[in-house]
MMTF fields as JSON, N, C-alpha, C and O atoms, coordinates in Angstrom:
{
  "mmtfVersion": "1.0.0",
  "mmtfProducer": "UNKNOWN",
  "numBonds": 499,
  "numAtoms": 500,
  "numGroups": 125,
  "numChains": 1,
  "numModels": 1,
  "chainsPerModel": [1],
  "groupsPerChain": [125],
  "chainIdList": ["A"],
  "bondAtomList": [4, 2, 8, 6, 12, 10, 16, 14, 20, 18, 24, 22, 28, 26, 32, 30, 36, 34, 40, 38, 44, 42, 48, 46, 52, 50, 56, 54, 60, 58, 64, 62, 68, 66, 72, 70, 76, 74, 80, 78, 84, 82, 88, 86, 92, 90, 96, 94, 100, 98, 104, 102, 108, 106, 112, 110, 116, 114, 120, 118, 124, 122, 128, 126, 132, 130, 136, 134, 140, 138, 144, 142, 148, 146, 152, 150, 156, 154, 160, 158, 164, 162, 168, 166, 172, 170, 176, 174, 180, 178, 184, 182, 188, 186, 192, 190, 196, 194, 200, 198, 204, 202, 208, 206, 212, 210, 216, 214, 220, 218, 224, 222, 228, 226, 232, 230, 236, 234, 240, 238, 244, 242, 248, 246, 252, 250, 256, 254, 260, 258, 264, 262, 268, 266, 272, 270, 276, 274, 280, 278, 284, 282, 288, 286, 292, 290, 296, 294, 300, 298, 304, 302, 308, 306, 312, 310, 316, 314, 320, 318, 324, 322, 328, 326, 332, 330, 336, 334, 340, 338, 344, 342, 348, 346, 352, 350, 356, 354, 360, 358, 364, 362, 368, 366, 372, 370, 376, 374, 380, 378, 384, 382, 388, 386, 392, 390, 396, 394, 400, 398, 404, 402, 408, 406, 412, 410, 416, 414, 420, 418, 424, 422, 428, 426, 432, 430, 436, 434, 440, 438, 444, 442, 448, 446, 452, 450, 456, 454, 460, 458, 464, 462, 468, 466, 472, 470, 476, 474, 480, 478, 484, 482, 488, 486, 492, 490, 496, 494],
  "bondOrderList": [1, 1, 1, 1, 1, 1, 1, 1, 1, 1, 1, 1, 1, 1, 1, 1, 1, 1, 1, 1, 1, 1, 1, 1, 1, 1, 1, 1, 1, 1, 1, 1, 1, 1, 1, 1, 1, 1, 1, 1, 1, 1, 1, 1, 1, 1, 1, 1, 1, 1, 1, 1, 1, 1, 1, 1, 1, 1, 1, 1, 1, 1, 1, 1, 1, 1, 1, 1, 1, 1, 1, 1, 1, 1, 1, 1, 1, 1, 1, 1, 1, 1, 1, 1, 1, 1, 1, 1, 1, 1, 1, 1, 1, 1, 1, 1, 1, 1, 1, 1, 1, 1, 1, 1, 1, 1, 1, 1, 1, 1, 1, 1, 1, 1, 1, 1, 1, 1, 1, 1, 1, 1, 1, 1],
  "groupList": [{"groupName": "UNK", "atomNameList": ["N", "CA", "C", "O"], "elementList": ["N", "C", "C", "O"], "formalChargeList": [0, 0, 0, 0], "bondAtomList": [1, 0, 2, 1, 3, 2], "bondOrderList": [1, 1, 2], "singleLetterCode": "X", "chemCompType": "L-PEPTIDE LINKING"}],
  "groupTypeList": [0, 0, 0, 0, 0, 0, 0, 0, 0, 0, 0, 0, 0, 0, 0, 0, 0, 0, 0, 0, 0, 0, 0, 0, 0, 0, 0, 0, 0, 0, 0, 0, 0, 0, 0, 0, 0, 0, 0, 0, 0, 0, 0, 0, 0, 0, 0, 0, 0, 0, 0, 0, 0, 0, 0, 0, 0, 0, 0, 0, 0, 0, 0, 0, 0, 0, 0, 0, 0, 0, 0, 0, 0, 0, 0, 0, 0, 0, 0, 0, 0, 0, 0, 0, 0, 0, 0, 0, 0, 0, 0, 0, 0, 0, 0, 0, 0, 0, 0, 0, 0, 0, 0, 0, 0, 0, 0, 0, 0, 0, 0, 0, 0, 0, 0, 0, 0, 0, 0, 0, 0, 0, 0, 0, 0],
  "groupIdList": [1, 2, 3, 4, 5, 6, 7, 8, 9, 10, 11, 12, 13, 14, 15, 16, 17, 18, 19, 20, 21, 22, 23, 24, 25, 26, 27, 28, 29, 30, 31, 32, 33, 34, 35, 36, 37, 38, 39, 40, 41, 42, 43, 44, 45, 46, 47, 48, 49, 50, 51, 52, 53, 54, 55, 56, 57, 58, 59, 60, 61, 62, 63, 64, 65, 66, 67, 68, 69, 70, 71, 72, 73, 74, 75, 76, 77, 78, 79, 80, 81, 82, 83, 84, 85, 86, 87, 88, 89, 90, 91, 92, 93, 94, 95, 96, 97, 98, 99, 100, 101, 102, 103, 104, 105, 106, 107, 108, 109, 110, 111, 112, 113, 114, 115, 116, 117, 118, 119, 120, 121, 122, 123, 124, 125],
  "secStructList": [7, 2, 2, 2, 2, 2, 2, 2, 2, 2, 2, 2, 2, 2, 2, 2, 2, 1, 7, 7, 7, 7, 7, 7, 7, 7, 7, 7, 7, 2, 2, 2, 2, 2, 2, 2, 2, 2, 2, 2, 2, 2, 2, 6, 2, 2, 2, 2, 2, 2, 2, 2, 6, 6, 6, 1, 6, 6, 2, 2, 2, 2, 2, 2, 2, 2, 2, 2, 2, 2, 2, 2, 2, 2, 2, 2, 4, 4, 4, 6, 1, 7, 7, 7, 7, 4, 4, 4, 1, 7, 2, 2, 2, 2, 2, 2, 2, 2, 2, 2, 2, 2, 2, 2, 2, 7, 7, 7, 2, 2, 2, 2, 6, 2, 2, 2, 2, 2, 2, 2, 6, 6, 1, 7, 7],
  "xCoordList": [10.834, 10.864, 12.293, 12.52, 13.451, 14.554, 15.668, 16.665, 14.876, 15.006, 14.537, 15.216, 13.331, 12.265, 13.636, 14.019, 14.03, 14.358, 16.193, 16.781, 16.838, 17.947, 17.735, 18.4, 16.552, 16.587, 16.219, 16.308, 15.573, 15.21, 16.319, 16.708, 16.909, 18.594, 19.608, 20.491, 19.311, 20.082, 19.696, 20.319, 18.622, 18.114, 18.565, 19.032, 18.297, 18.714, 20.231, 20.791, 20.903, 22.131, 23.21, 24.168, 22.44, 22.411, 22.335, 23.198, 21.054, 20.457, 21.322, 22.213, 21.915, 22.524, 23.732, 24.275, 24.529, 25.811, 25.956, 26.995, 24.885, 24.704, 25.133, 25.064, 25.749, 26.135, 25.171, 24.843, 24.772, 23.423, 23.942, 24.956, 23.009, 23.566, 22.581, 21.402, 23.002, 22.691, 22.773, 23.617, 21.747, 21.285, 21.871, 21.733, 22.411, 23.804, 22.589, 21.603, 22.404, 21.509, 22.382, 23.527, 21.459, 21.877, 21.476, 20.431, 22.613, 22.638, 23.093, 24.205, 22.027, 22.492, 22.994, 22.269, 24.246, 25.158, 24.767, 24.513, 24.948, 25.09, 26.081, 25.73, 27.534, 27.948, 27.427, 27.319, 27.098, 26.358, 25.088, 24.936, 24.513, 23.159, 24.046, 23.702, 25.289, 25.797, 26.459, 26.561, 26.874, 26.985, 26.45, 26.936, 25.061, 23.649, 23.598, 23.616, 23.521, 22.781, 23.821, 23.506, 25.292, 26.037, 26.183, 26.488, 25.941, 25.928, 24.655, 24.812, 23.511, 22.322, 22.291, 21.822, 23.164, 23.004, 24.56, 24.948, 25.165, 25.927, 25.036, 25.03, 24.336, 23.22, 22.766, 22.44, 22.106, 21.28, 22.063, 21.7, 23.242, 23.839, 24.236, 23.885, 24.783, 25.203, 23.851, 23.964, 22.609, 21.938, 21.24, 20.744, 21.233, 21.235, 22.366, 22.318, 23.46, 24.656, 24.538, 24.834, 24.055, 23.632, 22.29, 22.135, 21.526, 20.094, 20.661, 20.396, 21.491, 22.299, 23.226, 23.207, 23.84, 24.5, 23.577, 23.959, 22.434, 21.561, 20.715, 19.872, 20.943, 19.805, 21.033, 20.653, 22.231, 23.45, 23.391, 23.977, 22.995, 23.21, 22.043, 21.917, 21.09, 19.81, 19.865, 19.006, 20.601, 20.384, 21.52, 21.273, 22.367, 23.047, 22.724, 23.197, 21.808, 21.341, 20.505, 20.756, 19.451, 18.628, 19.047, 18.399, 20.455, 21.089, 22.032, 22.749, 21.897, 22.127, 21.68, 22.121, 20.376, 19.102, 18.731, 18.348, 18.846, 18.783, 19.541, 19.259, 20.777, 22.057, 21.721, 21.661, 21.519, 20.578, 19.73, 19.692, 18.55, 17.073, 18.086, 18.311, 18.376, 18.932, 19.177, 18.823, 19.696, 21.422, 19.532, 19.074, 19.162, 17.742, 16.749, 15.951, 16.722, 15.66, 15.938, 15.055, 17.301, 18.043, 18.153, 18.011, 18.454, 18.523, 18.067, 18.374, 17.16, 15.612, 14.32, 13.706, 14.019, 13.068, 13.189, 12.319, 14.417, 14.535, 14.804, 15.585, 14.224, 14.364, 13.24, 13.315, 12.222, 10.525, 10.174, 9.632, 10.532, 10.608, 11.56, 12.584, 11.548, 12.444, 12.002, 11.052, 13.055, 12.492, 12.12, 12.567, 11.305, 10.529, 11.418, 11.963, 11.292, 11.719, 10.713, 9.54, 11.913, 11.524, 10.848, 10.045, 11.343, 10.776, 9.276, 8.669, 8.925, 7.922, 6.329, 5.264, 6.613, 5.369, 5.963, 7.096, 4.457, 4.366, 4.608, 4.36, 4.994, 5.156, 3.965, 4.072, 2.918, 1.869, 1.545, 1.136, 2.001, 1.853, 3.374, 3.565, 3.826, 5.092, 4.513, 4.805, 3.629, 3.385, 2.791, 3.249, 1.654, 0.591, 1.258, 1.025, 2.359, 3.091, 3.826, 3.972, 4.489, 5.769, 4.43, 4.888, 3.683, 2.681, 2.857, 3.523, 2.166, 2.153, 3.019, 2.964, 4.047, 5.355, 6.405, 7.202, 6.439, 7.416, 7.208, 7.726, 6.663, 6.272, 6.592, 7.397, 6.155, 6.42, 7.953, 8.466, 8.478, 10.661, 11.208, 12.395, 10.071, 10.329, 11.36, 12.424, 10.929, 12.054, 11.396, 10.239, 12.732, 12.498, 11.773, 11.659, 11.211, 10.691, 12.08, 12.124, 13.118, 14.02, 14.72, 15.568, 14.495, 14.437, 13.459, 13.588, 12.668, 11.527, 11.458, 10.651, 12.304, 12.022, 12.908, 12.728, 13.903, 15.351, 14.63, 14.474, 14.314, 13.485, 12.373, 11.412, 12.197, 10.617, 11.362, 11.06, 12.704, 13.395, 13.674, 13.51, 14.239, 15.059, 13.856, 13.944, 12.675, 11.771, 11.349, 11.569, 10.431, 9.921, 11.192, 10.801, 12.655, 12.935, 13.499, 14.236, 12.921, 13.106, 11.957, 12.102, 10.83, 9.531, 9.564, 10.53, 8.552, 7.834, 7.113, 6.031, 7.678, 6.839, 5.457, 4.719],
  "yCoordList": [159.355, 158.068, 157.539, 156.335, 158.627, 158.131, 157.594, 156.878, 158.36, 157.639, 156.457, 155.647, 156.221, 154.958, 153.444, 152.391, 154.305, 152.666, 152.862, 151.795, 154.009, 153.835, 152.747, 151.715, 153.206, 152.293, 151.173, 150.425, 150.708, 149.206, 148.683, 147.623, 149.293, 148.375, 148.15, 147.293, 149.117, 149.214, 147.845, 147.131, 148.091, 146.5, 145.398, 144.452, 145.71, 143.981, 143.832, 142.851, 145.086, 144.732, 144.104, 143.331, 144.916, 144.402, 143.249, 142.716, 142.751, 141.3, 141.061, 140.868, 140.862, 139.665, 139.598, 138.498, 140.761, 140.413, 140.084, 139.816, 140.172, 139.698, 138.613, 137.906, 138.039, 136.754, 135.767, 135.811, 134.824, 133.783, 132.673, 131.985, 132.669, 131.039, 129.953, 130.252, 128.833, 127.647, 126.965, 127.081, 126.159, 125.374, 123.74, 123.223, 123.22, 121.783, 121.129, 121.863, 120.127, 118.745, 117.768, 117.592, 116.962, 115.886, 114.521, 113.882, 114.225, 113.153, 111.937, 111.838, 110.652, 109.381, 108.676, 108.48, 108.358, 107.484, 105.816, 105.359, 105.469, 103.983, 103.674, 103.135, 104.016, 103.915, 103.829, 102.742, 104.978, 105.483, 104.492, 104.122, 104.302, 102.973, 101.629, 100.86, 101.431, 100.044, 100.278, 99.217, 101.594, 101.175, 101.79, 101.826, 102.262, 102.114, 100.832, 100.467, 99.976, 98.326, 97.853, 97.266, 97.825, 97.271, 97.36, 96.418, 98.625, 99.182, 98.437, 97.623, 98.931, 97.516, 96.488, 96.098, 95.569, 94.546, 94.324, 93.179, 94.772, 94.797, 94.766, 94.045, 95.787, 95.776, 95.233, 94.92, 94.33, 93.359, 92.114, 91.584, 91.861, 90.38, 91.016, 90.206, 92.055, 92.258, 92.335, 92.313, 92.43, 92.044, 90.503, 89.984, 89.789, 88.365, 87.404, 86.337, 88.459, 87.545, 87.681, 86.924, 88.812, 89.417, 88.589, 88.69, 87.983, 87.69, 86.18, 85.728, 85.445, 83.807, 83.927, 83.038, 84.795, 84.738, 85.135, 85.006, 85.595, 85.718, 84.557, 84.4, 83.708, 82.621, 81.3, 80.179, 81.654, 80.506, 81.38, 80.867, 82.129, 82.233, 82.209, 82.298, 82.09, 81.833, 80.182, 79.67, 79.466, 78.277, 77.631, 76.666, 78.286, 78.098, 78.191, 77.511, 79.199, 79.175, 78.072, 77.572, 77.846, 77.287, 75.487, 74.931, 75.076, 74.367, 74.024, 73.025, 75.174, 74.924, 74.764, 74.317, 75.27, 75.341, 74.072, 73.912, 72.736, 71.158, 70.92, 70.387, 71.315, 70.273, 70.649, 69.95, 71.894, 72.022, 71.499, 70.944, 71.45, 70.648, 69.102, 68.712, 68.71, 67.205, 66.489, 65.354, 67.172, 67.404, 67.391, 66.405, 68.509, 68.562, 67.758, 67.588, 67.071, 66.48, 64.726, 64.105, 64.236, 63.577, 63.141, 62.095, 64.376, 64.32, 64.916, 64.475, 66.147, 66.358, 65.345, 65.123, 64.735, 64.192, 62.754, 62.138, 62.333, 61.125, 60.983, 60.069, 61.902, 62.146, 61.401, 60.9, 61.516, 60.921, 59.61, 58.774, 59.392, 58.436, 57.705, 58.363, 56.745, 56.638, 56.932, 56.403, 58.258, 58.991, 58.283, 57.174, 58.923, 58.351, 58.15, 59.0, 57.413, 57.897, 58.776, 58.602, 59.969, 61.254, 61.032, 61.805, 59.803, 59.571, 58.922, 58.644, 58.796, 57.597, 58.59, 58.074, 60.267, 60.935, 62.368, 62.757, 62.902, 64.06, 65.201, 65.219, 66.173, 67.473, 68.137, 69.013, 67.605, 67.874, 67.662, 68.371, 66.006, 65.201, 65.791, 65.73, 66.148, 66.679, 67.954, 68.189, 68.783, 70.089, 69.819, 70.243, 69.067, 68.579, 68.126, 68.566, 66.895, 66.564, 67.249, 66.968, 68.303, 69.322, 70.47, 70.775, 70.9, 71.462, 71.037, 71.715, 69.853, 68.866, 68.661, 68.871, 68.184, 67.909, 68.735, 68.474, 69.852, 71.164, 71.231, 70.506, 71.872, 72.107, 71.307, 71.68, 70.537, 69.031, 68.748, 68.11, 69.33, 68.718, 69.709, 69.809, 70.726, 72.506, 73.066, 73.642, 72.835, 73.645, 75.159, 75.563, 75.798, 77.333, 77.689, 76.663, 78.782, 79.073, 78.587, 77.456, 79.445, 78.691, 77.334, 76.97, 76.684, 75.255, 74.314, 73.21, 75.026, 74.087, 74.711, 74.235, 75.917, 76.348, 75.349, 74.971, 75.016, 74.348, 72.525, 72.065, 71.789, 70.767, 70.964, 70.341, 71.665, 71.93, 71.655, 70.921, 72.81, 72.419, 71.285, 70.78, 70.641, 68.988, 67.966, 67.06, 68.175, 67.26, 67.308, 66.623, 68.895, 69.266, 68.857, 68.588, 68.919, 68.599, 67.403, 67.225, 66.447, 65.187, 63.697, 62.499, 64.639, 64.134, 63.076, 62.892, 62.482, 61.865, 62.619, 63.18, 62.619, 63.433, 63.048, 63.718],
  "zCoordList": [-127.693, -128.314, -128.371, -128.251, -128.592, -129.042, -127.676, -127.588, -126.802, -124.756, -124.44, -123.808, -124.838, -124.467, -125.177, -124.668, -126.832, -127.789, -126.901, -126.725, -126.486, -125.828, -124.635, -124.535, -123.623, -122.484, -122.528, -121.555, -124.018, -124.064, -124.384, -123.892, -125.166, -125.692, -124.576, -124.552, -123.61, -122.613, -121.148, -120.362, -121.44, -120.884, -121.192, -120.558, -122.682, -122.987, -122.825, -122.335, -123.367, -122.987, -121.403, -121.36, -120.239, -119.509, -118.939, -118.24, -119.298, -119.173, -119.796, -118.969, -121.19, -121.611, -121.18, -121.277, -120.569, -120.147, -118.426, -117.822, -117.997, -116.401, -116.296, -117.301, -115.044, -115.051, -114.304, -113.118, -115.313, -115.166, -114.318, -114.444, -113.436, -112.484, -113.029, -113.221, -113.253, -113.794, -112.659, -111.771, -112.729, -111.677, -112.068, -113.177, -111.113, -111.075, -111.957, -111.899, -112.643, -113.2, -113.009, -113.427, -112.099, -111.42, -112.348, -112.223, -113.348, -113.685, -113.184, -112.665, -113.341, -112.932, -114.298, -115.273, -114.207, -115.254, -114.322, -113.208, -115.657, -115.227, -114.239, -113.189, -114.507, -113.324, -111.933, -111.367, -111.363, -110.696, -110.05, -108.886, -110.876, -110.46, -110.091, -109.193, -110.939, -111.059, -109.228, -108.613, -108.433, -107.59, -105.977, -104.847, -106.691, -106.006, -105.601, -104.425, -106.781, -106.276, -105.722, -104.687, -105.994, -105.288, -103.941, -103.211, -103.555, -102.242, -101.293, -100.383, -101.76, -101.567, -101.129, -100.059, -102.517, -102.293, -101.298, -101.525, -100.678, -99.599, -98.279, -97.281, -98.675, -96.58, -96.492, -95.347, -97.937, -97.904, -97.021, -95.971, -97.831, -97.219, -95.818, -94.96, -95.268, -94.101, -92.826, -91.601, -93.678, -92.746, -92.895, -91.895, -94.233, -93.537, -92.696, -92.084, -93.044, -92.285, -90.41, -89.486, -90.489, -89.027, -88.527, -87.31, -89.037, -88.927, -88.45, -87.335, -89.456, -89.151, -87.834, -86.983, -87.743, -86.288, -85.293, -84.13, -85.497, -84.292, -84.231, -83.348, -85.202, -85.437, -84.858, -84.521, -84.849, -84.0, -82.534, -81.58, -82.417, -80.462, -79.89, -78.669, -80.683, -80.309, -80.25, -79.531, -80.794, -81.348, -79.83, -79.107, -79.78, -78.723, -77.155, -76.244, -77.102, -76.39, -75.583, -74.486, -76.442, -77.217, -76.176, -75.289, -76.89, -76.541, -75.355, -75.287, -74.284, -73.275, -72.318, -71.259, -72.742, -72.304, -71.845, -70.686, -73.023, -72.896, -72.078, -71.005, -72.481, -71.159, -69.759, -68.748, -69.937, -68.004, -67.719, -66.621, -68.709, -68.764, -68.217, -67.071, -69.099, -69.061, -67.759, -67.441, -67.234, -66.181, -64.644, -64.065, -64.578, -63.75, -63.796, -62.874, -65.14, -65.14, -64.403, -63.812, -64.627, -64.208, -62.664, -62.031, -62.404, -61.057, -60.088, -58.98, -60.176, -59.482, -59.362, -58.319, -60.757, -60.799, -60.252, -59.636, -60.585, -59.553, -58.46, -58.199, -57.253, -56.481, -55.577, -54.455, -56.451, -56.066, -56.529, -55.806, -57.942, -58.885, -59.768, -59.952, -60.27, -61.431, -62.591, -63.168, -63.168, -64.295, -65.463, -65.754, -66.127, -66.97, -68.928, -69.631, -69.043, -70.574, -71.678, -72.009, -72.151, -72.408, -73.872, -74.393, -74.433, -76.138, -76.396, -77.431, -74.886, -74.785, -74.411, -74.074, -74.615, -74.272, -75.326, -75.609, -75.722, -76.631, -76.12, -74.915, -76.539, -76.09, -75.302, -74.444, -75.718, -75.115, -73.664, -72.744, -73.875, -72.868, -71.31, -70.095, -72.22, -71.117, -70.339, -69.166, -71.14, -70.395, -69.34, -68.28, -69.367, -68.213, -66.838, -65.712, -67.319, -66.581, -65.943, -64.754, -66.478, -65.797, -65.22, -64.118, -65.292, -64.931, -63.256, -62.473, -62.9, -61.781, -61.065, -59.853, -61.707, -60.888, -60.548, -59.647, -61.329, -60.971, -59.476, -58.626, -59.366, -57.924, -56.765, -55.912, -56.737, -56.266, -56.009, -55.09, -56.962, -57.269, -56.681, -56.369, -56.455, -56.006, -57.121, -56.895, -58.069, -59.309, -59.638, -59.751, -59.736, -59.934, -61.205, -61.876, -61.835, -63.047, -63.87, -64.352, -63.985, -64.921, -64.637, -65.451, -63.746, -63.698, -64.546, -65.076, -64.461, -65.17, -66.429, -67.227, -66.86, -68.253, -69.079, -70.237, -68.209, -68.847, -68.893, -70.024, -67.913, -68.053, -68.655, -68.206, -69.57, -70.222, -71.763, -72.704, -71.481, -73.049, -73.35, -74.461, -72.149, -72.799, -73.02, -73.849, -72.194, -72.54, -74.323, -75.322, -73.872, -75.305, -76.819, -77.955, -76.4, -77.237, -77.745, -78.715, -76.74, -77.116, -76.841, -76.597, -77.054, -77.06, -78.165, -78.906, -78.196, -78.801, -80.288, -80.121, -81.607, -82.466, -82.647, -83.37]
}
């Protein structure tokens, strides 16, 4: 008996002087959140600022697209006819037409994509 109460004391003593690892606790301080969101709301604007410059070279594009349209429509199409004024028919009314007459002016696919822009964008609303 007087072995059994030695080796229990001897346990605990052990155990209690062993060295215990504590596991890190990962606290969030306000700090911490205050620059969570800041960080956020950084990718946030860096990706609408990224989204507006793709929405100006698209737009640019977009727009050179016309001055070629313009520039072809000018002076391909009056080749057969005297061109028509572009405010005086609907976008609708332009497809049918450029449908027909592409061909005809012998304009390339992006010939007629570029005269498709300047019409369509200066149709008739």
């Amino acid at each position: 008996m007087k072995k059994t109460i030695i080796i229990f004391f001897s346990a605990i003593l052990v155990s209690a002087c062993s060295q215990k690892t504590i596991s890190p606790v990962q606290s969030t301080t306000a700090s911490d959140a205050a620059t969570a969101q800041a960080e956020a709301a950084k990718m946030e604007a860096a990706k609408v600022e990224a989204a507006k410059v793709e929405t100006v070279k698209v737009e640019a594009a977009h727009a050179e697209m016309v001055l070629q349209g313009k520039s072809l429509y000018s002076t391909k199409c009056n080749t057969c006819h005297a061109v028509k004024t572009v405010e005086n028919y609907t976008a609708t009314s332009w497809t049918g037409i450029l449908k027909s007459m592409a061909p005809n002016a012998k304009l390339t696919e992006l010939e007629t994509q570029q005269v498709t822009a300047y019409v369509i964008a200066n149709a008739k609303k």
